[in-house]
MARLUMVEX-193994 format. One record per residue (C-alpha): residue in three letters; y, x, z; residue number from 1; chain. Coordinates in steps of 0.1 Angstrom, whole numbers, padded with zeros to 4 digits. Each point is the difference from the previous one (the first is absolute). Layout:
BEGIN
type=ALA | py=Y | px=X | pz=Z | seq=NUM | mol=A;
...
//
This chain:
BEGIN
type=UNK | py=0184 | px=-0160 | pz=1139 | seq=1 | mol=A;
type=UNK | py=-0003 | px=-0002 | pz=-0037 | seq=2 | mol=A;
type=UNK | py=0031 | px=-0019 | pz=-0008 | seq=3 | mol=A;
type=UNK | py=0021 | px=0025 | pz=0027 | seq=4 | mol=A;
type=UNK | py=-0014 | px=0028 | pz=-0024 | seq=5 | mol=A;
type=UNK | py=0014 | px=-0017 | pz=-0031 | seq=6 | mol=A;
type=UNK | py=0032 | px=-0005 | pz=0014 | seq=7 | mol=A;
type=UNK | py=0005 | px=0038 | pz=0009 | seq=8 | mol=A;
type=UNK | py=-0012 | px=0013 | pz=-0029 | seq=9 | mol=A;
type=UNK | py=0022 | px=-0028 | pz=-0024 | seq=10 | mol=A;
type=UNK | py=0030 | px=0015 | pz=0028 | seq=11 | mol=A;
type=UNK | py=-0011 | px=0037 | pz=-0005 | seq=12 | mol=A;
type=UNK | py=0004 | px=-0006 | pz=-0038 | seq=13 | mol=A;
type=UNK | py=0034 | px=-0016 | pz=0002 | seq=14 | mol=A;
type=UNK | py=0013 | px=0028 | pz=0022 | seq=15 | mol=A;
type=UNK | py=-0008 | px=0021 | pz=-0023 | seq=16 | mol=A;
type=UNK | py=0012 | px=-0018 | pz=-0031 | seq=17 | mol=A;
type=UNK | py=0032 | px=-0001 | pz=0013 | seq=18 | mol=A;
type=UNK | py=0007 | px=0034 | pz=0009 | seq=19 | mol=A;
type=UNK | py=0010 | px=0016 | pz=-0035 | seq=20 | mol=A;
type=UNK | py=0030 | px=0019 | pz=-0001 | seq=21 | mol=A;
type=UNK | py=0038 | px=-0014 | pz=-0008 | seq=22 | mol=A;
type=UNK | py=0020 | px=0031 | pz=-0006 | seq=23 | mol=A;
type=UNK | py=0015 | px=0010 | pz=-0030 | seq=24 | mol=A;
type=UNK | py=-0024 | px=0029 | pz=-0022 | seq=25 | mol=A;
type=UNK | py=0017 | px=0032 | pz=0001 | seq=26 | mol=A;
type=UNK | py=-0016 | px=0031 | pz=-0017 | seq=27 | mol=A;
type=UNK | py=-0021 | px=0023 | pz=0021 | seq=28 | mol=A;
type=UNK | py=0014 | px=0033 | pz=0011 | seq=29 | mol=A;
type=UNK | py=-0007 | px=0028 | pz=-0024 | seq=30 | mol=A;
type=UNK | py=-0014 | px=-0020 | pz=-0032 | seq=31 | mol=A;
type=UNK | py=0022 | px=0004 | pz=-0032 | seq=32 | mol=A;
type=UNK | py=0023 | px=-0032 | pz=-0006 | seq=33 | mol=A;
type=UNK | py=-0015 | px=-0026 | pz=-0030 | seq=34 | mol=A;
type=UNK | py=0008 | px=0016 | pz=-0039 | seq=35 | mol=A;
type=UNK | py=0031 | px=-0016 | pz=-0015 | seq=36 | mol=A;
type=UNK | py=-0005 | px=-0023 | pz=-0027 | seq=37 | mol=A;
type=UNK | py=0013 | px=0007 | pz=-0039 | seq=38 | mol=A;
type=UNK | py=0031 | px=-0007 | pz=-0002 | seq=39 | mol=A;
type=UNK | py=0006 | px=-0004 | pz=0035 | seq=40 | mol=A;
type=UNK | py=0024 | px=0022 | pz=0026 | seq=41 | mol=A;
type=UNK | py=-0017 | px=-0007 | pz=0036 | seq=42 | mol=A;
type=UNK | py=-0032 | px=-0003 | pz=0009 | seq=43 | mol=A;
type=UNK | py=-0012 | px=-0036 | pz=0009 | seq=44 | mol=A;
type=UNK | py=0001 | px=-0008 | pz=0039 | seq=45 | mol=A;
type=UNK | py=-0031 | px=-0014 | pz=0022 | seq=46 | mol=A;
type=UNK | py=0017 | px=-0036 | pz=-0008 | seq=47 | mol=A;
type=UNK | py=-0001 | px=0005 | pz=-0040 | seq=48 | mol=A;
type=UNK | py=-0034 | px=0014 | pz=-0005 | seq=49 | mol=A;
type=UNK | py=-0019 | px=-0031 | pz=0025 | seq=50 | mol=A;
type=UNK | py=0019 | px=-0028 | pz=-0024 | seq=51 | mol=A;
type=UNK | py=-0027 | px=-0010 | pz=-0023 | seq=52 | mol=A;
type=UNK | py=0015 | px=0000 | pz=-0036 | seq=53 | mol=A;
type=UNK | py=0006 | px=-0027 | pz=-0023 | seq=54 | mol=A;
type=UNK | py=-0036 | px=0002 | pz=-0018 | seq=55 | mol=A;
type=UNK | py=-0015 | px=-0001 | pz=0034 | seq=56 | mol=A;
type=UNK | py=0013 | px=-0031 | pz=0010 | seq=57 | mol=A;
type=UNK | py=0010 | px=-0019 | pz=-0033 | seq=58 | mol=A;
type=UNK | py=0029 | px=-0031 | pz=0011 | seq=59 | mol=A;
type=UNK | py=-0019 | px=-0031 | pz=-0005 | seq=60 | mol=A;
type=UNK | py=0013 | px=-0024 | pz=-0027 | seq=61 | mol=A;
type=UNK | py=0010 | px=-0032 | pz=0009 | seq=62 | mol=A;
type=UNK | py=0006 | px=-0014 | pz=-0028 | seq=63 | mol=A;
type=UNK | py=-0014 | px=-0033 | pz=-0002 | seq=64 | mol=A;
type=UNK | py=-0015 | px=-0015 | pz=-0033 | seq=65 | mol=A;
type=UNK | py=0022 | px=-0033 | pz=-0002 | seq=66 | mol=A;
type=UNK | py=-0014 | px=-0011 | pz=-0037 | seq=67 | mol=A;
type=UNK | py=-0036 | px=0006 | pz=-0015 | seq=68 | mol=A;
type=UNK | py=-0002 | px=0023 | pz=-0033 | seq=69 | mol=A;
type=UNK | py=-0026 | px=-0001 | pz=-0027 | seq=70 | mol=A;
type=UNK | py=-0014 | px=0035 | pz=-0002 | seq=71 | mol=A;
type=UNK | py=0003 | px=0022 | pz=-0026 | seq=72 | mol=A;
type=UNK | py=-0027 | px=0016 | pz=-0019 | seq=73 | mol=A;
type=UNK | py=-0013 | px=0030 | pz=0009 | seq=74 | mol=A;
type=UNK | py=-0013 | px=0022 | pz=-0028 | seq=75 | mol=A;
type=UNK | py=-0013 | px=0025 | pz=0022 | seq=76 | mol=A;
type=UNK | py=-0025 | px=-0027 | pz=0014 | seq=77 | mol=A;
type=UNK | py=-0031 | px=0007 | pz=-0018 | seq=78 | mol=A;
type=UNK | py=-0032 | px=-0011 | pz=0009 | seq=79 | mol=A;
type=UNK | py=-0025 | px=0026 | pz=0012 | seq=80 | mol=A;
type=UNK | py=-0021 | px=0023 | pz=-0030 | seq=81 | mol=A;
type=UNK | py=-0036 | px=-0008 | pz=-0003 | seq=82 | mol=A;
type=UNK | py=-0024 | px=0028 | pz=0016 | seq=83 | mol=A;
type=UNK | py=-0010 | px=0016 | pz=-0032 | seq=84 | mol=A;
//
């Protein structure tokens, strides 16, 4: 009985996992369209503003390091101050 329980509940939460929505967003009737950016001419669509930008997702860099390089000093790393 316990194990039949488990089983419906693990099903109850995959129906309802899957059961988000797949339509395009479209604004809702009556609300004022998004402001238009500086130096822009049309407002941005539904497709536009859910893009996260380039500082949100950073492109990874793949560049490999082929060749070891002696460091360089650093002059701004000091040791800590003393606690006066």
């Amino acid at each position: 009985m316990r194990i039949a329980r488990l089983w419906a509940a693990a099903g109850l939460l995959a129906a309802l996992g899957a059961c988000g929505g797949r339509e395009p967003l479209k604004p809702l009737a009556g609300q004022p369209s998004p402001a238009i950016p500086v130096g822009g001419e049309t407002p941005p669509t539904a497709a536009q503003l859910t893009q996260p930008s380039v500082q949100a997702r950073p492109q990874r860099n793949v560049e490999l390091l082929t060749q070891s390089r002696k460091r360089t000093e650093d002059y701004f790393d000091l040791p800590p101050e003393k606690a006066p």
